[in-house]
LUMVEXKOL-661440 format. One record per atom (N, C-alpha, C, O): x, y, z negated. Coordinates in steps of 0.2 Angstrom, whole numbers, plus 5000, padded with zeros to 4 digits. Atoms other than C-alpha are relative to their C-alpha. Example, Ala and Ser with C-alpha at 12.3 -4.5 7.8 and 13.67 -1.06 7.14 Angstrom:
<kolvexs>
500449945000506249784961500450065000500950054997499649945001506849954964499650054997499950114996
</kolvexs>
This chain:
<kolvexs>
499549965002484648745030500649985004500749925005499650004996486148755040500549974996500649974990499650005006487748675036500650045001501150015000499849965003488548845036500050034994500550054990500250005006487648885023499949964993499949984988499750055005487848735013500649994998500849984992499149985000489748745015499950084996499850064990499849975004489748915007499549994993499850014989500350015006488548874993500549954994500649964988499750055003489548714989500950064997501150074992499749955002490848844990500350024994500850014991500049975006490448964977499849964995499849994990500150045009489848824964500749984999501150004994499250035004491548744965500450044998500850014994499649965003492448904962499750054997500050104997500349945002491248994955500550044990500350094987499649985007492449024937500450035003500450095001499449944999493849094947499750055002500150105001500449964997492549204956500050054990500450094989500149995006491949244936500750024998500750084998499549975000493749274932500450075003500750115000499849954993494149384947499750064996500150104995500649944999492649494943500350044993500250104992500149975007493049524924500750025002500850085004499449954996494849554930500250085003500650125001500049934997494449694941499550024996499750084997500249975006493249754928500350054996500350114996499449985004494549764916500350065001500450114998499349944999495849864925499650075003499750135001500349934999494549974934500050044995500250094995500149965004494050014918500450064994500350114990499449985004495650034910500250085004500350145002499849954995496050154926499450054999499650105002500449945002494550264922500250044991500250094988499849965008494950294904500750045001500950094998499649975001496550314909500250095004500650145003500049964995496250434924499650074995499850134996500249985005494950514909500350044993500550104993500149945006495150554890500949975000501349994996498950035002497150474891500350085004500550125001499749944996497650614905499750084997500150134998499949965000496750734897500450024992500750074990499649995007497550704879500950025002501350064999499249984999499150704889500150065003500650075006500149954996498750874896500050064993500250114993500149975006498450944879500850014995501050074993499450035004500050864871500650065005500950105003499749954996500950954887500050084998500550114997499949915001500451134884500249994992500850014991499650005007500751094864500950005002501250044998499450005000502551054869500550055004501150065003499749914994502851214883500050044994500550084995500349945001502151314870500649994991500650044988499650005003503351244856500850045001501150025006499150005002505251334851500249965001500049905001499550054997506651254856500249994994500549934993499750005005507051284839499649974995499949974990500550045005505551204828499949945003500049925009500350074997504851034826499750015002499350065000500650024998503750984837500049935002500449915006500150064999502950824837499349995005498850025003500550014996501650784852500049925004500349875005500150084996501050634861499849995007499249995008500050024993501250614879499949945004499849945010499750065000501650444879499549965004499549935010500550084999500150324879499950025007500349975009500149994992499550404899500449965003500249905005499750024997500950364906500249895000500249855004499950095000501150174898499549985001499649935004500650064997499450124901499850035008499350015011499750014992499950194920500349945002500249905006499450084999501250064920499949974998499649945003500550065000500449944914499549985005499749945009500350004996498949964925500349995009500249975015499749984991500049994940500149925001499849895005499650075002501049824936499549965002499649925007500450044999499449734934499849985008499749935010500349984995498849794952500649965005500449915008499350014997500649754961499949924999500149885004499950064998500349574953499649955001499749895001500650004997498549564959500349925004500449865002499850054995499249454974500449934999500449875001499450085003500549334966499249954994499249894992500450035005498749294955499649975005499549915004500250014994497849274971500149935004499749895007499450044996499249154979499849934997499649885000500150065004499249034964499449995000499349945002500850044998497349014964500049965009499949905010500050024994497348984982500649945002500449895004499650065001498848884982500049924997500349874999500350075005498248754969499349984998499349944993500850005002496148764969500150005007500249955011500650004992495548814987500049935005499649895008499950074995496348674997500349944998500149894999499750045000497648584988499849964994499949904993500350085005496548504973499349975004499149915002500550044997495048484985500249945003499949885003499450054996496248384995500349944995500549884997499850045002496848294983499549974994499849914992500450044999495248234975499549985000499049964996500550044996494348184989499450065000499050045004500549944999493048354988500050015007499449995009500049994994493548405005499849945004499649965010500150044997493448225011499150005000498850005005500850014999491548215006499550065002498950055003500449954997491048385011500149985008499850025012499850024991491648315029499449965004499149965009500450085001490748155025499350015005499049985009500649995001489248265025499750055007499150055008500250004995489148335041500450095002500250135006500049944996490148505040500849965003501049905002499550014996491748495051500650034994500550064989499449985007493548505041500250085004500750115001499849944999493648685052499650064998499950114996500449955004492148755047500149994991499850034988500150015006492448685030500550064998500450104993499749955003494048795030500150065002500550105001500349935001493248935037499650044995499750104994500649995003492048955026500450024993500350074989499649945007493448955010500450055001500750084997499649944999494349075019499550074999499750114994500249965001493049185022499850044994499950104994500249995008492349205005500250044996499950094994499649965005493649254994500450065006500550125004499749924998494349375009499750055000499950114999500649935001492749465008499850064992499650124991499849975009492949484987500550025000500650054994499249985003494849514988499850085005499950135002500049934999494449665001499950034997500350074994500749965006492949734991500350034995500450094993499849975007493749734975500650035000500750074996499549975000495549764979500150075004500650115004500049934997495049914989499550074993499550134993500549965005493749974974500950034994501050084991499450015005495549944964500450085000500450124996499749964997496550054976499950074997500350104994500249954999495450204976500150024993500450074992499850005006495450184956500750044996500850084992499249975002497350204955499950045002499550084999500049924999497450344964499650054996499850114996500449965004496150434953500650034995500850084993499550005006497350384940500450045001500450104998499649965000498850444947500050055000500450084997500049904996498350604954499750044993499750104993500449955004497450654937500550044995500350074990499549965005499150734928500050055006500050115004499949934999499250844942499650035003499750065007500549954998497550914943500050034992499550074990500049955006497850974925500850034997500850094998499349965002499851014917500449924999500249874996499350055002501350894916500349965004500249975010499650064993502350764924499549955003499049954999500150044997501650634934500349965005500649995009499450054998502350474941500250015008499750045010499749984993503250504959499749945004499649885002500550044995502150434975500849945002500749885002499850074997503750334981500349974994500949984993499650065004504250214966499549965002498949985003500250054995503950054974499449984997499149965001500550045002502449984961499350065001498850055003500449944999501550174961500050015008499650055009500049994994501850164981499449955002498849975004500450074999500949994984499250034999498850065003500849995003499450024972499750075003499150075002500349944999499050184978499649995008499150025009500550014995498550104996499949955002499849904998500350075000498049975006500349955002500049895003499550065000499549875007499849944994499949884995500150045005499049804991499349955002499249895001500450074999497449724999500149975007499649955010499850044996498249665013500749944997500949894999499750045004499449595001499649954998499949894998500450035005498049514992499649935006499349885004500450034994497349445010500749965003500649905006499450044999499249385014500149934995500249884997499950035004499349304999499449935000499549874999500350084998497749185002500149965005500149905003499850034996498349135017500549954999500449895000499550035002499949105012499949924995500149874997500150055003499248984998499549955005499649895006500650044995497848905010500549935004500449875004499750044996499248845021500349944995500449884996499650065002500348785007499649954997500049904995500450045005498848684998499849945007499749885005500050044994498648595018500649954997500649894996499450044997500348565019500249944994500349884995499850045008500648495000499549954999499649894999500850035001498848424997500049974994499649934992500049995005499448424979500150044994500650074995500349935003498948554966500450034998500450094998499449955004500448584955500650025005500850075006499450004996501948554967499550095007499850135010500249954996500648684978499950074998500050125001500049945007500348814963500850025002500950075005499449984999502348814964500350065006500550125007499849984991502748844982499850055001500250105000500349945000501448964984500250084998500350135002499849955002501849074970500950035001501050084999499349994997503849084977500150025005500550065007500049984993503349084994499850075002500050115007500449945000502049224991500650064999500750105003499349955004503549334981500350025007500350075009499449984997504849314994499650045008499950095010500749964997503149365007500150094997500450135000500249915002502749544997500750034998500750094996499350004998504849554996500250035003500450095002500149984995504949555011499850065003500250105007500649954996503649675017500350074997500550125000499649915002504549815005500450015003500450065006499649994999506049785009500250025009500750045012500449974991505449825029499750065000499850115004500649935001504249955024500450065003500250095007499749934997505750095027500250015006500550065008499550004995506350045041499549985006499749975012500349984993504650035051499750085002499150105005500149944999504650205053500750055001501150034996499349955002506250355057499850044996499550094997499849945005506550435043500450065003500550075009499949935000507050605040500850004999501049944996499849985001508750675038500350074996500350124999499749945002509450805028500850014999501149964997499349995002511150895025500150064995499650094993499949975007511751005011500850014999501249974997499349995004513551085006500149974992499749984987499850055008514350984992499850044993499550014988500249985008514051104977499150015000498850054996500849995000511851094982500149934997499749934992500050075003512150894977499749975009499949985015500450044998511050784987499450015002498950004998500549984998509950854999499349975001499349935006500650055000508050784997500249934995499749894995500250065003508450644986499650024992499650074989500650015004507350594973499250045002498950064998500449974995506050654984499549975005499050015006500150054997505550514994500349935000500849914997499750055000505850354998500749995005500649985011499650014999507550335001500249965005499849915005499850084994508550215017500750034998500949974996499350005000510550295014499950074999499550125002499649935000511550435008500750004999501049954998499050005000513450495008500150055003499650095004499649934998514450605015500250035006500349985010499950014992514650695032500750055000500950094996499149994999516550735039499950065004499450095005500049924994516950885051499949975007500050025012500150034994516750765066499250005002498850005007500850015001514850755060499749944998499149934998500450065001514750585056499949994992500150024987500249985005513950525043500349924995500249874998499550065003515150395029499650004993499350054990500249995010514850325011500550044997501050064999499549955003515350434999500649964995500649914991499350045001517150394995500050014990499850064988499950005003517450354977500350024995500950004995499649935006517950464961500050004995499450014993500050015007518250434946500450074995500750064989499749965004518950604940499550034995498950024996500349965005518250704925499750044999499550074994500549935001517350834931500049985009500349955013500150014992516450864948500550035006500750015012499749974994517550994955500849975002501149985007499550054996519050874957499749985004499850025009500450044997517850744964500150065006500650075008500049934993517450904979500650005000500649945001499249984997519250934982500149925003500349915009499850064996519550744985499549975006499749935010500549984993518050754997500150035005500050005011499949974995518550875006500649975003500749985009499550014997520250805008499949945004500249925009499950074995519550655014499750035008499649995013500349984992518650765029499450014999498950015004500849985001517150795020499850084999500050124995500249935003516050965021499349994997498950044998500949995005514250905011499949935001500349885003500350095003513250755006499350035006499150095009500550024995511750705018499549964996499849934991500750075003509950585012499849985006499950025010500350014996509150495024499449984997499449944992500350045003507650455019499050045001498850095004500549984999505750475020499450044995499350014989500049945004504850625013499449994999499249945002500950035006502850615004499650005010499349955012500150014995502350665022499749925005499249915007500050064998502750495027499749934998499749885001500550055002501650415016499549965002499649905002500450044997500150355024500149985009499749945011499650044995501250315042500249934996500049874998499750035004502250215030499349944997499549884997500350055006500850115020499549985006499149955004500450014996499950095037500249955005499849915008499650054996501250005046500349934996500549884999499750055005501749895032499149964999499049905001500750064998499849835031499949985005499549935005500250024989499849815051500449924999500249875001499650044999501249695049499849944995499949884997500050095004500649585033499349995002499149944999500450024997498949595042500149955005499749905005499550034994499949515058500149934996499949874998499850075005500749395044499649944999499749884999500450045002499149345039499649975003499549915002500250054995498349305054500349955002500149895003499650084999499849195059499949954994499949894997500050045003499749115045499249954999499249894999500450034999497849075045499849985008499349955010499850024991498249055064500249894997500049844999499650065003499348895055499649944997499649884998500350055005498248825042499349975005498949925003500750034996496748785057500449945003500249885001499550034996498248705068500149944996500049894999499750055005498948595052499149954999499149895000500550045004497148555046499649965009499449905010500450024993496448515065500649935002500349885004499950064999498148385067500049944996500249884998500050065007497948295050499449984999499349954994500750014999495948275054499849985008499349965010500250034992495948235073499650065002499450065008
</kolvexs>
C-alpha cells in the first residue's frame, strides 16, 4: 500500500467526526432548503392570494411569514458555512496535529511533511466543493420558488442572498481552508489558531465583498428629480447623488426641509437638474459572482502557495 494512501486513510480516521459533522450539517440545511423551496413556498403562495383577494377594509389575517424566515435563516447559515470551515481548519487540521506530535509521527513513518499536507489539503477540498456546490444549487431552488408561484421574494443583490445563490460561497469555503491551514503552520497551537483563523477568515470574505463591485464597470443611470432615484434598489449599488448642469456627477447636498418640493428647489439652486445611481443591474449577476470567485480562488492558491513554503522551512 502506498504511503499516499496510508496518509489519506490516517487522514479520514483522525477527522473522521468533523467529516460526520459536516455531512449531517449539509443534510440539515439541504433539507431545510427543500421544504422550504416546497410545502413553506407553497403555504406562502396561498396566504399571498388570501391577502390580494382580501378588502382593504376587512380583517384579514394570513401567514406569509415562516418562508421568508426559514429563507434567512437558511441563507445566514450558508454565508456562515466558511467562518465554520476556518475554525475547524485552523485548530484541528494542522495546528493540533502539530501540537501533539501526530504530524511529527506520521513523518516518522515514512510520509514526507509535504505530502502529509497535501493529502489534508486535498481531502476536505474535495468535500467542501461537492457539498457546498450541492448547497448552492439548493438555495437557489429556494430562492427562486416565490416567483415561480405569487408574491414577494427576497432581492438577488442583498449581500447574504448574493453569495449563497453562487459559487463564491465555495470558493469562500476553499479560501477559508487555506486560510486556517496556514495559520495552524504558523501558530502550531490549536486555540490561539481557532482564534486567528476565524478573524482573519472574516476580514478575508469582507474583503472579497467589499471588491465584488468594483471588479466590474457598473452601469449608470439618470433621472429628473421628481422620478427619484433612477435604478436604485435594483441592484447592487457603488454611488448615488446628484448631477449639475456641467454634467458632473456630486453628493446630494443636504436638506432638512419639510417636504420634498423645498428640498428640489434647493437642488436646483445648488445647480442641480436630477439624481443619478451608479450601480449594477441583475444582468451583472453572474460576471459579478465570477470574478469575485476568480480572485478568492487566486487568494487561495497563494495561500496554499504559503503553507508548502512555511511547512518545507520549519521541516528542512
Amino acid at each position: 500500500m502506498s504511503t499516499l494512501s496510508v496518509s489519506a486513510r490516517w487522514t479520514f480516521r483522525l477527522h473522521r467526526w468533523a467529516l460526520v459533522v459536516w455531512a449531517v450539517l449539509v443534510a440539515a440545511i439541504g433539507g431545510l432548503l427543500l421544504w422550504t423551496a416546497g410545502p413553506l413556498a407553497d403555504k406562502a403562495d396561498r396566504g399571498w392570494r388570501q391577502a390580494q383577494a382580501c378588502s382593504r377594509l376587512s380583517r384579514c389575517v394570513v401567514d406569509i411569514g415562516l418562508f421568508h424566515t426559514m429563507y434567512g435563516l437558511m441563507t445566514a447559515a450558508m454565508v456562515l458555512l466558511p467562518i465554520l470551515v476556518a475554525a475547524w481548519a485552523g485548530a484541528s487540521l494542522t495546528a493540533r496535529e502539530l501540537e501533539s506530535g501526530t504530524a511529527l509521527t506520521a513523518w516518522t513513518q515514512g510520509v514526507s511533511p509535504l505530502r502529509w499536507l497535501a493529502v489534508r489539503l486535498a481531502l476536505p477540498a474535495g468535500v467542501l466543493t461537492v457539498s457546498a456546490t450541492l448547497l448552492v444549487v439548493l438555495h437557489r431552488y429556494a430562492w427562486a420558488a416565490p416567483e415561480d408561484r405569487t408574491g414577494p421574494y427576497t432581492r438577488w443583490w442583498e449581500p447574504f442572498t448574493f453569495h449563497a445563490n453562487g459559487p463564491t460561497t465555495v470558493a469562500a469555503c476553499l479560501a477559508a481552508l487555506a486560510v486556517g491551514a496556514l495559520t495552524g503552520l504558523l501558530v502550531r497551537r490549536m486555540l490561539p489558531a481557532l482564534g486567528i483563523t476565524v478573524a482573519a477568515s472574516a476580514v478575508l470574505l469582507g474583503g472579497a465583498h467589499w471588491l465584488m463591485p468594483h471588479l466590474r464597470t457598473p452601469v449608470t443611470e439618470v433621472g429628473p428629480f421628481r422620478d427619484g432615484y433612477p435604478g436604485m434598489y435594483t441592484g447592487v449599488e457603488v454611488s448615488h447623488g446628484m448631477v449639475t448642469r456641467t454634467g458632473a456627477h456630486i453628493p446630494t447636498p443636504d436638506c432638512t426641509a419639510p417636504d420634498m418640493d423645498a428640498c428640489l428647489r434647493l437642488y436646483e439652486r445648488r445647480g442641480g437638474t436630477g439624481f443619478y445611481v451608479t450601480f449594477h443591474p441583475a444582468s451583472h449577476f453572474w460576471p459579478l459572482q465570477l470574478t469575485t470567485t476568480a480572485l478568492l480562488l487566486l487568494v487561495t492558491a497563494l495561500l496554499t502557495a504559503a503553507s508548502f513554503v512555511v511547512l518545507r522551512r520549519r521541516t528542512g
